[in-house]
C-alpha positions as CSV (number, residue, x, y, z in Angstrom):
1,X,52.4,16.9,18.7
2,X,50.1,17.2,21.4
3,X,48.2,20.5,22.8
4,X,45.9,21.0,25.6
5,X,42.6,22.2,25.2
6,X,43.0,25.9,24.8
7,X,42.0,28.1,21.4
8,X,45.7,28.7,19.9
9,X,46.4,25.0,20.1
10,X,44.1,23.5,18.4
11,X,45.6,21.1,15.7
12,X,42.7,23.0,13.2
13,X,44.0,26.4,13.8
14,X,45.4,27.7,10.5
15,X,48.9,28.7,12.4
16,X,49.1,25.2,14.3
17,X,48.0,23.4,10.9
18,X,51.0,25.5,8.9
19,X,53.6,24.8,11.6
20,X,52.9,21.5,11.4
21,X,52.8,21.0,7.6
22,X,56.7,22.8,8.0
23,X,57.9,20.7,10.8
24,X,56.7,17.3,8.2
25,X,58.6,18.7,5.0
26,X,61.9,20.2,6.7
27,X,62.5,16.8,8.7
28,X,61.0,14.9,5.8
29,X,58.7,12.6,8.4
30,X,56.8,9.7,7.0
31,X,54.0,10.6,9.5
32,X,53.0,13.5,11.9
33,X,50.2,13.6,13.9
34,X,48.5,16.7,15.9
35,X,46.2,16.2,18.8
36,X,44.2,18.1,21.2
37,X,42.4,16.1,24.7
38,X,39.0,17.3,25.1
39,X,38.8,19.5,28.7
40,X,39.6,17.7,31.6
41,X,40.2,14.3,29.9
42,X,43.7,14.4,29.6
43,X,44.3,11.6,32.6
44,X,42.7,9.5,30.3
45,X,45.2,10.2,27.4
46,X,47.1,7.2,25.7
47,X,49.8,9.4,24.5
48,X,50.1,10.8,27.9
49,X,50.6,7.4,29.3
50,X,52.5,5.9,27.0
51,X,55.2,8.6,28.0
52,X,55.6,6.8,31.4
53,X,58.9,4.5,30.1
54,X,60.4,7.8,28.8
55,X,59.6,9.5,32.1
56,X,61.2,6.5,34.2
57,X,64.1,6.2,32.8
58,X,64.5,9.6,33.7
59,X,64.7,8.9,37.4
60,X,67.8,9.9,39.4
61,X,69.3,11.0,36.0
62,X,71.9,14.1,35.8
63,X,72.3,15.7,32.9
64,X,75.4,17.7,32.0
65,X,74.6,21.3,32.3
66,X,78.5,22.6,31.4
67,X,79.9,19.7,29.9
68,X,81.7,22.4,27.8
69,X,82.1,24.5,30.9
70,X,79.9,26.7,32.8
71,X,77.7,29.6,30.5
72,X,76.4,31.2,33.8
73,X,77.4,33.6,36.3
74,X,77.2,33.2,40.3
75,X,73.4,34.6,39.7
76,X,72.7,32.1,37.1
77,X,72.6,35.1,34.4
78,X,73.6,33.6,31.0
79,X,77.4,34.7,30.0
80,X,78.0,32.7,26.8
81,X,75.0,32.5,25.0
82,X,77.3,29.9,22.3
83,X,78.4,27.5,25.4
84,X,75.1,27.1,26.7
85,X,73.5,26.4,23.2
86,X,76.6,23.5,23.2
87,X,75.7,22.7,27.2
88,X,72.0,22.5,25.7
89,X,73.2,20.1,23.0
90,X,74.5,17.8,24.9
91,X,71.7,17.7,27.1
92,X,69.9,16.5,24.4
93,X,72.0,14.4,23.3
94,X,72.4,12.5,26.4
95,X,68.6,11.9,27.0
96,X,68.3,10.4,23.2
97,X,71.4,7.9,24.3
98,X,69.3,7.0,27.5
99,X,66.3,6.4,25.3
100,X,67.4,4.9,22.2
101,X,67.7,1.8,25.1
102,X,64.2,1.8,25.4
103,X,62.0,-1.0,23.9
104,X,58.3,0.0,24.1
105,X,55.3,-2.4,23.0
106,X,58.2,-4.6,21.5
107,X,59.2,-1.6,19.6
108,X,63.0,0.1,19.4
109,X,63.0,3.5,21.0
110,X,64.5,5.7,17.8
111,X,65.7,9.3,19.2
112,X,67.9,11.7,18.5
113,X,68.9,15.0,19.0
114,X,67.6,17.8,16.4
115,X,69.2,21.5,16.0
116,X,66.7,23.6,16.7
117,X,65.2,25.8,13.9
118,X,66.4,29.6,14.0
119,X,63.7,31.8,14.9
120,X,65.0,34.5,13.3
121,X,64.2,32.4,9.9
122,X,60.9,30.4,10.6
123,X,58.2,33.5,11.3
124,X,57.0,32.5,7.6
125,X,56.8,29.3,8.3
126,X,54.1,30.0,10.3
127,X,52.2,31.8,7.9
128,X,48.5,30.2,7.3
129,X,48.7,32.4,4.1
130,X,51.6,30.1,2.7
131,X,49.7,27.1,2.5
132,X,49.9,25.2,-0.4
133,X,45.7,24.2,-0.8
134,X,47.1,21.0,-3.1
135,X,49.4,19.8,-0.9
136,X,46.7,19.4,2.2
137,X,44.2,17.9,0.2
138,X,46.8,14.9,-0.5
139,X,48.7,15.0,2.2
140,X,46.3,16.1,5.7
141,X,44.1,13.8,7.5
142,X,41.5,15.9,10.1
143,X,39.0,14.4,12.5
């Protein structure tokens, strides 16, 4: 996860640090890591840069806004807030097909779509007050 250089993003903020730690146990990831560029060195970024094969391949791509059928009216007002979460779906699924061709640094491109968390359910998640203090001193890393 990657943020730019402004005060609520950075990766030792107690809320970024606590969503973090949530997003690692819930999809059970062997690694995570959160990073900030310092001001105005973000052209300079490896992770930005390493994003470039992702990007390309996303030249002249369409993706399939209704592939269920359209969720908007003539205004582009939402109708169907369940088909455009399927539309959305699909979306997402068809960029992880297109990537999961990739081969970067002689490494397989591994992506797949994830259902999104439900908002409703997560504002604890967030909670810097929820930290478990023996679980960070095993398990975080900070520079």
């Amino acid at each position: 996860i990657k943020f730019e250089s402004i005060p609520d993003g950075n990766p030792r903020y107690a809320k970024t640090l606590a969503g973090g730690v949530n997003l690692f146990k819930k999809y059970q990831l062997d690694c995570l890591f959160v990073v900030s560029n310092s001001p105005g060195r973000s052209a300079f970024n490896m992770v930005e840069r390493r994003m470039a094969p992702l990007s390309n391949q996303l030249a002249g791509l369409i993706l399939p806004h209704d592939n269920f059928g359209t969720h908007l009216d003539n205004n582009g007002n939402t109708l169907d807030e369940q088909l455009e979460i399927r539309n959305f779906k699909r979306a997402g699924e068809c960029l992880a097909e297109v990537w999961n061709e990739l081969t970067i640094d002689s490494y397989p491109v591994a992506c797949r779509y994830i259902e999104p968390i439900d908002t409703k359910d997560s504002s604890s998640l967030l909670n810097p007050s929820t930290l478990d203090l023996n679980w960070l001193q095993i398990h975080v890393r900070q520079s």
